[in-house]
C-alpha positions as CSV (number, residue, x, y, z in Angstrom):
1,X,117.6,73.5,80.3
2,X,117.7,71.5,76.9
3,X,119.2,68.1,78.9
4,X,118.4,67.3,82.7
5,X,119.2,64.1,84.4
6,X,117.6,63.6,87.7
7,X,117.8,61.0,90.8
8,X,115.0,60.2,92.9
9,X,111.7,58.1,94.5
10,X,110.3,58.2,91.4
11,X,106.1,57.9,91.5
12,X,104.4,55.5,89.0
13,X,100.8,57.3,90.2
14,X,98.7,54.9,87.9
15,X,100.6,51.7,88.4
16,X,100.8,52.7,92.5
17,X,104.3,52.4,92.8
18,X,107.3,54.7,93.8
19,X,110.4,53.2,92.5
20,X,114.2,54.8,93.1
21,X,115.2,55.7,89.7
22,X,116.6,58.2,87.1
23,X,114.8,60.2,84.8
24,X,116.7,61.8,81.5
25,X,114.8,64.7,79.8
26,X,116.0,65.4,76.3
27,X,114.2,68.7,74.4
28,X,111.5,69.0,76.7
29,X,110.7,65.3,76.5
30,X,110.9,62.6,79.6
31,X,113.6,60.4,77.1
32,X,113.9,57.6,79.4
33,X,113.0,56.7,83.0
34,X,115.6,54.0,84.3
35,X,115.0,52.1,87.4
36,X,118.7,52.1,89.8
37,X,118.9,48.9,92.3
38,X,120.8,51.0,94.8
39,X,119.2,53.3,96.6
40,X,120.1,56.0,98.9
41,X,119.2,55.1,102.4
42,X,118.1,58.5,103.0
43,X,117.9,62.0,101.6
44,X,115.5,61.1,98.4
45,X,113.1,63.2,96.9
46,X,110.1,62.2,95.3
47,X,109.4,63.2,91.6
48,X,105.5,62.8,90.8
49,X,103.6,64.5,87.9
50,X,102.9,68.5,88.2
51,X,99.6,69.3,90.4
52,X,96.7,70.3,88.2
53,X,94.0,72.9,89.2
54,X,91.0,71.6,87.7
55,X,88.7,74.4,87.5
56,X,89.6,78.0,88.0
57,X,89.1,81.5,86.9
58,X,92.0,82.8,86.6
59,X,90.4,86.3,86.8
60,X,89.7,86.0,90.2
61,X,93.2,86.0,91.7
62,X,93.4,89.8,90.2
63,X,96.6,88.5,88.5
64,X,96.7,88.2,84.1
65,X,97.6,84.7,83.6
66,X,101.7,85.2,82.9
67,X,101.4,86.3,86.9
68,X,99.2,83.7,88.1
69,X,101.7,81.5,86.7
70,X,104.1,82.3,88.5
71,X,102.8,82.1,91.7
72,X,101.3,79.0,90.9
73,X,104.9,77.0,89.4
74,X,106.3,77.9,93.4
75,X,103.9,75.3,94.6
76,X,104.2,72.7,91.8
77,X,101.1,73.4,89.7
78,X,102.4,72.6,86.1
79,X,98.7,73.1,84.8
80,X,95.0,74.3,84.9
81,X,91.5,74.4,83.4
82,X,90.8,77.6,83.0
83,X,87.3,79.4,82.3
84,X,87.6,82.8,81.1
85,X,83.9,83.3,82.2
86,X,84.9,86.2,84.0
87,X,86.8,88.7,81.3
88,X,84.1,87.4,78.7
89,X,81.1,88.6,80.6
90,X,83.1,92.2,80.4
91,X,84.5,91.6,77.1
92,X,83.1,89.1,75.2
93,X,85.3,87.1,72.5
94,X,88.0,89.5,73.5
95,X,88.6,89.0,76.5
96,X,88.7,85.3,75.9
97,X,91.2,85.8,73.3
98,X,93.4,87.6,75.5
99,X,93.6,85.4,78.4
100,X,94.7,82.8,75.7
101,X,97.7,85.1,74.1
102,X,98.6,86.4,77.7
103,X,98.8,82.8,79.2
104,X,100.7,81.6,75.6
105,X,103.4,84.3,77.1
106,X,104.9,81.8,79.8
107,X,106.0,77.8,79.8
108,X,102.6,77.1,81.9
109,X,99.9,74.5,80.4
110,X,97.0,76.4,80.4
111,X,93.8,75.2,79.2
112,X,91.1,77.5,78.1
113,X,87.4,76.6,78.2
114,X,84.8,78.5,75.6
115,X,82.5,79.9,78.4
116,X,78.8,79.4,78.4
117,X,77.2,81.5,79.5
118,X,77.6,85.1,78.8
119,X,75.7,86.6,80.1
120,X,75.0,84.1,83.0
121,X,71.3,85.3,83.8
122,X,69.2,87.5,81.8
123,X,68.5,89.5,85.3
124,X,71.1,91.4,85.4
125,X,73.7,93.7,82.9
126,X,76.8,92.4,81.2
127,X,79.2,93.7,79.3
128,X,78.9,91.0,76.4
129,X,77.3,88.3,74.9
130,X,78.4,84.8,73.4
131,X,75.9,83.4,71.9
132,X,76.1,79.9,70.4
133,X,77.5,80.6,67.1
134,X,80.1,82.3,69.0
135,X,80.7,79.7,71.2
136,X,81.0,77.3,67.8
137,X,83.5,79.3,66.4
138,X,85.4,78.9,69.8
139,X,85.2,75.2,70.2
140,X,86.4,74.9,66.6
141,X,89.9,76.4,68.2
142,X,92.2,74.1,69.2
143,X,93.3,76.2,71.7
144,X,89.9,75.6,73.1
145,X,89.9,72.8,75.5
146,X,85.8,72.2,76.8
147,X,82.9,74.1,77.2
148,X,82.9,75.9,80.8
149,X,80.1,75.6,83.3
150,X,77.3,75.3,82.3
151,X,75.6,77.1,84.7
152,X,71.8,77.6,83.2
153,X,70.9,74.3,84.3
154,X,67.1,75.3,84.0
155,X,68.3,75.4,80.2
156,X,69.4,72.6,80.5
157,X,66.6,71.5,81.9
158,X,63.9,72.9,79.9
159,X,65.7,72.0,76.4
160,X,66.7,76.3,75.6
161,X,67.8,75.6,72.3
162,X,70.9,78.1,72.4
163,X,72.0,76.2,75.5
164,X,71.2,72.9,73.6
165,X,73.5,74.2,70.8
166,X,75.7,75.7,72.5
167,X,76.3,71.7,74.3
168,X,76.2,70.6,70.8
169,X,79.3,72.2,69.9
170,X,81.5,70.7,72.2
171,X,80.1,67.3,71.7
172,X,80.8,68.2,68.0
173,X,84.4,68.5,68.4
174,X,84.7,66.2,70.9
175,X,85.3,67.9,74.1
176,X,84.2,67.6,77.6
177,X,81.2,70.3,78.7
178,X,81.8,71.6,82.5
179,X,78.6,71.8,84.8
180,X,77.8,74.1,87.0
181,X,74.0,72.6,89.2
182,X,74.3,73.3,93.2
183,X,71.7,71.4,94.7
184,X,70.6,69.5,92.1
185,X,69.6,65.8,92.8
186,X,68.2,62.7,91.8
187,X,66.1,63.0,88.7
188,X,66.8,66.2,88.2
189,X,70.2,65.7,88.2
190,X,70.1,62.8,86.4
191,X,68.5,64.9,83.3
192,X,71.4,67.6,83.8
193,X,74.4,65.2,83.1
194,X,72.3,63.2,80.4
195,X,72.4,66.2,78.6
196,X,76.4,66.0,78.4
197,X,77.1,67.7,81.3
198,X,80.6,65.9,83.1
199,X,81.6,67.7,86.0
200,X,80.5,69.4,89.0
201,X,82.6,71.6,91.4
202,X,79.5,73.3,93.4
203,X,78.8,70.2,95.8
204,X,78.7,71.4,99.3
205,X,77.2,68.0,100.8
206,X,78.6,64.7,100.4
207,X,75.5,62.8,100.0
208,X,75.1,65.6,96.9
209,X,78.5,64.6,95.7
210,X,77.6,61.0,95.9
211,X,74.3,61.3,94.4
212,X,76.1,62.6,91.2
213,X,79.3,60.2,91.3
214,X,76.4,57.1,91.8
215,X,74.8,58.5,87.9
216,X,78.4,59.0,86.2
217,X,79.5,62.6,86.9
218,X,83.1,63.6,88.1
219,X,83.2,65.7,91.2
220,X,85.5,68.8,91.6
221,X,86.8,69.2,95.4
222,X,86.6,72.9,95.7
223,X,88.7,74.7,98.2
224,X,89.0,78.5,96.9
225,X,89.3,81.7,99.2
226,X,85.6,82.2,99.7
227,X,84.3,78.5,98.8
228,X,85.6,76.0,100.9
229,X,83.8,72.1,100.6
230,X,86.7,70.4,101.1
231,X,85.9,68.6,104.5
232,X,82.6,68.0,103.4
233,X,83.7,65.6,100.4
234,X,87.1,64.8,101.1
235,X,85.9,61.4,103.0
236,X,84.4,60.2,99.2
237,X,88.1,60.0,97.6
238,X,88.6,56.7,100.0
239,X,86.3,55.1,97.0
240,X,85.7,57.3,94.0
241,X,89.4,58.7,93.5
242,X,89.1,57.8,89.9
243,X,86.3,60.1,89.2
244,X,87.3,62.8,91.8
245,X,89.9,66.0,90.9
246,X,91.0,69.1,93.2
247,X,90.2,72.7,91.8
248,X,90.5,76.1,93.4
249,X,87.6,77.5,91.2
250,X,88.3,81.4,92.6
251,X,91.5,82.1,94.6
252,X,92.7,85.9,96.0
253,X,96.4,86.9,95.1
254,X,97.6,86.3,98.9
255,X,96.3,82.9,98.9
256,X,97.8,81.8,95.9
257,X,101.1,83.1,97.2
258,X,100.4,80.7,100.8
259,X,99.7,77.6,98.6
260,X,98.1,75.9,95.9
261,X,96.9,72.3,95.0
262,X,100.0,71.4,96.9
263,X,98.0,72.4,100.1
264,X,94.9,69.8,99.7
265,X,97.3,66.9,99.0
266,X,99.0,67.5,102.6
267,X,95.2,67.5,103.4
268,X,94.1,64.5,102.0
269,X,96.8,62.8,103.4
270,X,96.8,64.3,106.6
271,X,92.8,63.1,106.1
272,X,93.7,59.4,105.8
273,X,93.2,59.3,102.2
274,X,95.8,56.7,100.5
275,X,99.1,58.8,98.7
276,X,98.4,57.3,95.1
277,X,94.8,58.3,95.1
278,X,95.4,62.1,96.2
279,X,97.8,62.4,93.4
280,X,95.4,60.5,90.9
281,X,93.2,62.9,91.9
282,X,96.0,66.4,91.6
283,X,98.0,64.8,88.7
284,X,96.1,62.3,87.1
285,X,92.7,62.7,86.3
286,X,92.0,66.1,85.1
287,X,94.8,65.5,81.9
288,X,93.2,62.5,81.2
289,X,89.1,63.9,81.2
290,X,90.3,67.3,79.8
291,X,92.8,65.5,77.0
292,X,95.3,68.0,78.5
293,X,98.7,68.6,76.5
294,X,100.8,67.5,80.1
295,X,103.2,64.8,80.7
296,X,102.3,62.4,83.4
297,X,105.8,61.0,84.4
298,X,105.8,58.4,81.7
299,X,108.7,57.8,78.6
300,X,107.6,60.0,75.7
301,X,106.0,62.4,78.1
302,X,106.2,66.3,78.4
303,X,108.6,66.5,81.2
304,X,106.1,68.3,83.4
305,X,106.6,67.0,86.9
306,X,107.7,68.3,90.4
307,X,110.1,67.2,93.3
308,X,108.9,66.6,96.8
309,X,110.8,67.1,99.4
310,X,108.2,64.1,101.2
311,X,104.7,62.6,100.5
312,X,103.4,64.4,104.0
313,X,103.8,68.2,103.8
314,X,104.0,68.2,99.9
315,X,106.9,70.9,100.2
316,X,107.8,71.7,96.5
317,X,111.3,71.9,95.8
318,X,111.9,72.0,92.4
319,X,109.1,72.5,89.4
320,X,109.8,71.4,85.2
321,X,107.5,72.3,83.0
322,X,108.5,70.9,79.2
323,X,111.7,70.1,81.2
324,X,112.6,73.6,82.1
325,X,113.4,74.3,85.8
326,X,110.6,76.9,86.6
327,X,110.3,77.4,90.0
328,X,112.9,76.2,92.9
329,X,113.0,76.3,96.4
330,X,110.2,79.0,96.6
331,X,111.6,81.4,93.8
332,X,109.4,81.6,90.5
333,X,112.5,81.5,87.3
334,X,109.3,82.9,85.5
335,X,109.4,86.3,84.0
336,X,106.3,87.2,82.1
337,X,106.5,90.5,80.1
338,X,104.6,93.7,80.6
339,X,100.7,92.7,80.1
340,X,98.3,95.1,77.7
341,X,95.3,96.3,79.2
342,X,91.6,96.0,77.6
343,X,88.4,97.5,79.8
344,X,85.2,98.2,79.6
345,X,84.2,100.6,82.1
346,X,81.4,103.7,81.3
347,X,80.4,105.0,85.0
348,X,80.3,108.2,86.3
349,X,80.9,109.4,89.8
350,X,78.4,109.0,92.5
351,X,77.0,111.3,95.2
352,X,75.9,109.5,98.6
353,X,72.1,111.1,98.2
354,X,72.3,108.4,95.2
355,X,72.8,105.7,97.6
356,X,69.7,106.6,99.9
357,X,67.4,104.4,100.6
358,X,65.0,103.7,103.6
359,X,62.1,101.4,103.8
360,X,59.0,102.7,105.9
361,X,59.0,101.7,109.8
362,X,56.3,99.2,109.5
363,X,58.1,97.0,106.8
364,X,60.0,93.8,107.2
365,X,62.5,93.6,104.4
366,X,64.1,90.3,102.9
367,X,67.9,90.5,104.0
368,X,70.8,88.5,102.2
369,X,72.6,86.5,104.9
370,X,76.2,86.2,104.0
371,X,77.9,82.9,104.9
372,X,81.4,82.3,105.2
373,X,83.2,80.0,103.1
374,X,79.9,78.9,100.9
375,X,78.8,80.9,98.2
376,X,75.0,80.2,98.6
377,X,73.4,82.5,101.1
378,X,70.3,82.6,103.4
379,X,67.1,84.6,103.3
380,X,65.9,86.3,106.3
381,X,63.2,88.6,107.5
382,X,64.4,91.6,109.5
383,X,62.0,94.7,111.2
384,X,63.1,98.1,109.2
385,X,61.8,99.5,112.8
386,X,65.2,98.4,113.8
387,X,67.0,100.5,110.9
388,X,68.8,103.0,111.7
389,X,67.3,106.4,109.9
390,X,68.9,108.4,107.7
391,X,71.7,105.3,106.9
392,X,69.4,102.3,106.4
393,X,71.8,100.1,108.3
394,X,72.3,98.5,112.2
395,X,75.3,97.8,113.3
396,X,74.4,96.6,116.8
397,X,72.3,93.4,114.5
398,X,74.9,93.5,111.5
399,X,72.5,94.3,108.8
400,X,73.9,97.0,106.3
401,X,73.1,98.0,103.3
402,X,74.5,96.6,99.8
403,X,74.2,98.3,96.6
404,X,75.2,97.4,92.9
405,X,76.0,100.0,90.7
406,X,76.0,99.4,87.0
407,X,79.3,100.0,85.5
408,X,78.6,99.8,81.5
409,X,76.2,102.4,81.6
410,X,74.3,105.1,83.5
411,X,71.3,103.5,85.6
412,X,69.5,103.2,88.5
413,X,71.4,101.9,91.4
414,X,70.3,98.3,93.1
415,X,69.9,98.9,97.3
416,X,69.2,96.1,99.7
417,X,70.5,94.5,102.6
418,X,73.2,91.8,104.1
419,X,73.9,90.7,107.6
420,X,77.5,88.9,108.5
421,X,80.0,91.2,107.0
422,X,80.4,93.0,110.7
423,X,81.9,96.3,109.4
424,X,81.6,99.0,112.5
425,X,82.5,101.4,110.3
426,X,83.1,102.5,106.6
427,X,82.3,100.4,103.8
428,X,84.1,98.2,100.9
429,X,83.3,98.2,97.4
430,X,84.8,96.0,94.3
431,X,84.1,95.8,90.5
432,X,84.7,91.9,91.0
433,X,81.0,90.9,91.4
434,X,80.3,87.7,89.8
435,X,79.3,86.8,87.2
436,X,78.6,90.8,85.1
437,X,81.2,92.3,87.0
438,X,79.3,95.6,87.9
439,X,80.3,97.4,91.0
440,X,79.5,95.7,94.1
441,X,79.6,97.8,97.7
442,X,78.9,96.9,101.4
443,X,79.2,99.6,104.4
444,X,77.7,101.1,107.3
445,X,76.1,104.8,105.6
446,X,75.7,106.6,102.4
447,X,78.8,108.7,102.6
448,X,81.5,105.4,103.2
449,X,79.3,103.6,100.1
450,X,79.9,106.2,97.6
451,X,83.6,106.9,98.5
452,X,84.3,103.5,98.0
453,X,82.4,103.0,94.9
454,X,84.0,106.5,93.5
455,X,87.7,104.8,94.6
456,X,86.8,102.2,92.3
457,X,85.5,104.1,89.1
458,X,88.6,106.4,89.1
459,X,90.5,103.2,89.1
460,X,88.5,101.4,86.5
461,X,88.0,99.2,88.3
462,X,89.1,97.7,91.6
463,X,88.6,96.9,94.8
464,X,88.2,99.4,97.6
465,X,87.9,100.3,101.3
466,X,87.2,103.1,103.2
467,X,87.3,104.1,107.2
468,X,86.4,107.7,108.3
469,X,89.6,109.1,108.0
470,X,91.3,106.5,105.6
471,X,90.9,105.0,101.9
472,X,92.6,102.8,100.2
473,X,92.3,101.0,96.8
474,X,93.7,97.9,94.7
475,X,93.7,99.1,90.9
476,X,92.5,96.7,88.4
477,X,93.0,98.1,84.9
478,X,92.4,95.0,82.9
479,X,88.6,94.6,82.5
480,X,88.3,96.1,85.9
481,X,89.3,92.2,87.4
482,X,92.8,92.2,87.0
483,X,96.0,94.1,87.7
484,X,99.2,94.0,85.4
485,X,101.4,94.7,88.3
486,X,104.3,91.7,89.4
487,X,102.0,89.0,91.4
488,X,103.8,89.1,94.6
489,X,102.7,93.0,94.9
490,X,99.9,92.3,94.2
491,X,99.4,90.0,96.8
492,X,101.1,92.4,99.2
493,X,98.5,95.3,98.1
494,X,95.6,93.0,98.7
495,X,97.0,91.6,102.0
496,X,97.3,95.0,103.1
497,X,93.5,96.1,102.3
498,X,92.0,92.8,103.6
499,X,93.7,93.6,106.9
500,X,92.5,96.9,106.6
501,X,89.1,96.5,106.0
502,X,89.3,93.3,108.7
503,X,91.5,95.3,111.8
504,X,90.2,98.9,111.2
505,X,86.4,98.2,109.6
506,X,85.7,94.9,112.0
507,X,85.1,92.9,109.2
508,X,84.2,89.3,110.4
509,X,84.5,86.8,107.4
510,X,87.3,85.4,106.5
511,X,87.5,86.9,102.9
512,X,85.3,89.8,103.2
513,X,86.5,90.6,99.6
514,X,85.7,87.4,97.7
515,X,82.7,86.5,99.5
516,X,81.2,90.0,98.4
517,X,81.8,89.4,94.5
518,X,79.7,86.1,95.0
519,X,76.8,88.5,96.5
520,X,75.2,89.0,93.1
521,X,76.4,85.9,91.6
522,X,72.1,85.1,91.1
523,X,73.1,81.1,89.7
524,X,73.9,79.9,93.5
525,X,70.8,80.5,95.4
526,X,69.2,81.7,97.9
527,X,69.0,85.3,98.1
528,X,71.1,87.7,95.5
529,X,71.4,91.1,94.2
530,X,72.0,92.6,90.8
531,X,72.1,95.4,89.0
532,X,68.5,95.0,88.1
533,X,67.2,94.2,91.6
534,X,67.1,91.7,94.9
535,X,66.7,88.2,93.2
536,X,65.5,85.1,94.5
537,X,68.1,82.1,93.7
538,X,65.4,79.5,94.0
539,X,62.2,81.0,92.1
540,X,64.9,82.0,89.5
541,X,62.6,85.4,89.5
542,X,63.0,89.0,91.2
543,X,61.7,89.1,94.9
């Protein structure tokens, strides 16, 4: 649509003022915005900018980005900052390259950050590297929007020169560096952002979030499927809107299909929090930190913006991205083409004796304690007398074992144990384990384990789960993280093995699925485990 003319309660975010007026969009442009004395006396929609996800890996909703896209135009996201962390730790520069040319195959403004760190830790196996000349070459692309989290903030810290450079780079080419430092405060964190470091989505306590607003960062509220903080920092958007964006960081395919950014503006309002700063906060501020190529309802803009059908529930009705109608009452008009496939996946099948493991009856072994809706977890002390022999688990406590298998090569296979997942039966297993992507399991016995890790290598890659008398398992062929399958299956497939593993295996957290990829993500303490071994978050060493 070359020429639109549209009527409504048009919203001046910046200048906080809604206005009834017209807006005529000429070759994707917004050509002029005309203020009309007479307005209806009902039935207007509002027209605001398009919602923004600030911070997400895309990977993570198992969808290439063409299909994330359209989910995400239904609910009036127009844009995101996207950190291709995920494919590059499997794939290095390729992967990156192919998140760019897959998202370049849909009318979506999607911004792709050089990711730094690849590998994340040194504790555990990647597929790749991207070292700092690599990450040069990258920030010299102008498709290349910021440096991603920077998530070795004891680099940071301790002046690492390839993290140094790597910060360099981006400052080089003027463009923003992402950080990545749960828990850090005061003059620690003070050293962090003086290094360059502008943004922080891992908060998890207000007075945290504060602490870094008071010495100049921007905070990211993070409401994902696993990682929730949004209640605990909504109330500081009363007084630091201007510095505060929304971001779903990682987001499962059925979640994206329920809602997006769209959901935490109804929220924020619903939280008390003024209209005109929520959207400052959804609309405004990440194209303005991230320089993002995205109208913002002004003449001369992109025509990127979305109708409302009111300022309380945020129901989109209509979505224009470079003034084309994309999405419209619910229906995505996008229709991205067939997606290539790259992978890199060496692992041979298991056999359960390779999953045995059994501490002596006298020992008291460290145990991860999975929480729900945080990515940081607990360490506790639990009796091995209490262990059930011969499977290493007890149901009747909810400790189980957890293994992590490598998937780029054949090695010795990583046993502990986790409580909180509340399987009775069976186990789950998924080659989406933050941040190297080897093959993370969770289940009651050996025999359950290595089913549903062997599901998962004949896929490629996937996400599995297993019962005594049933299996089933989400394939995902593209770097063993996403599926090139229509979105909306997708979301059906993975709707219908969360409810598997939740109604037939007892699972108790509320994504049992996305909360075990973060159980080897060793960057948020306390307790983690790789590849390599059990990790301690905090000591930054192997327990």
């Amino acid at each position: 649509m070359r020429n639109t003319i549209l009527k409504g309660n048009i919203i001046d975010v910046l200048n906080r003022e809604t206005f009834f007026g017209e807006l005529e969009v000429e070759d994707g442009f917004l050509k002029r915005i005309t203020r009309l004395e007479k307005a209806p006396k009902e039935g207007a929609y509002f027209i605001c900018p398009g919602f923004i996800d600030s911070h997400v890996h895309v990977e993570s909703s198992m969808l290439v980005p063409s299909e994330f896209a359209k989910l995400a135009v239904v609910h009036g996201t127009t844009g995101s900052i996207n950190d291709p962390h995920e494919i590059a730790n499997v794939c290095g520069m390729q992967g990156v390259l192919y998140m760019i040319e897959n998202g370049n195959t849909v009318p979506f403004k999607f911004h792709f950050g050089a990711p730094s760190c690849v590998p994340a830790t040194a504790f555990e196996t990647a597929g790749a590297m991207l070292d700092a000349k690599q990450v040069e070459t990258l920030m010299a692309r102008p498709d290349i929007n910021y440096l991603s989290e920077m998530m070795n903030f004891p680099g940071v810290l301790h002046g690492d020169e390839e993290v140094l450079l790597k910060i360099a780079a981006a400052k080089k080419h003027g463009k923003p560096v992402d950080g990545h430092a749960p828990g850090l405060r005061g003059e620690i964190a003070k050293k962090y952002i003086a290094a360059g470091i502008s943004t922080d989505h891992e908060c998890f306590t207000e007075e945290e979030a504060l602490d870094k607003l008071q010495q100049g960062m921007k905070i990211l509220i993070r409401e994902g499927s696993a990682a929730k903080n949004f209640d605990a920092l909504i109330p500081l958007m009363h007084e630091h809107w201007e510095e505060m964006m929304f971001c779903s960081d990682d987001k499962h395919p059925d979640s994206l299909v329920e809602g997006h950014i769209n959901h935490l503006c109804k929220r924020a309002v619903a939280a008390g929090i003024d209209v005109y700063k929520v959207l400052q906060a959804a609309c405004i501020n990440p194209v303005l930190h991230y320089q993002m190529r995205h109208g913002l309802l002004r003449q001369g803009d992109a025509a990127d913006f979305v109708v409302l059908k009111d300022l309380k529930d945020f129901e989109v009705l209509q979505t224009f991205i470079d003034g084309e109608l994309v999405a419209q009452n619910g229906e995505s008009y996008l229709m991205p083409a067939p997606a290539s496939v790259i992978n890199q996946f060496d692992c041979k099948l298991k056999m359960p004796e390779d999953f045995s493991f059994a501490p002596t009856e006298n020992e008291i072994v460290p145990v991860i304690e999975a929480l729900d809706g945080q990515l940081i977890t607990n360490k506790i002390l639990f009796s091995a007398a209490l262990l059930q022999r011969g499977t290493a688990s007890s149901i009747s406590d909810d400790v189980l074992k957890i293994v992590v298998v490598n998937r780029y090569h054949h090695a010795p296979i990583a046993k502990a144990f986790i409580k909180n997942f509340g399987l009775k039966q069976g186990a789950i297993a998924s080659s989406v384990a933050h941040d190297s992507h080897n093959i993370v399991a969770v289940g009651v016995d050996d025999e359950s384990i290595c089913r549903a890790v062997n599901l998962v290598i004949e896929a490629s890659g996937g996400v599995s789960a297993v019962s005594a008398d049933a299996s089933h398992v989400l394939a995902l062929p593209v770097a063993g993280l996403m599926s090139t399958a229509d979105g909306y299956e997708v979301a059906e497939q993975y709707t219908a093995i969360d409810h598997f593993t939740k109604e037939t295996l007892g699972a108790s957290l509320a994504s049992p699925f996305m909360t075990l990829s973060f159980m080897a993500l060793l960057v948020i303490p306390h307790l983690k485990l790789s590849d390599k071994g059990l990790f301690d978050g905090d000591r930054f060493s192997f327990v």
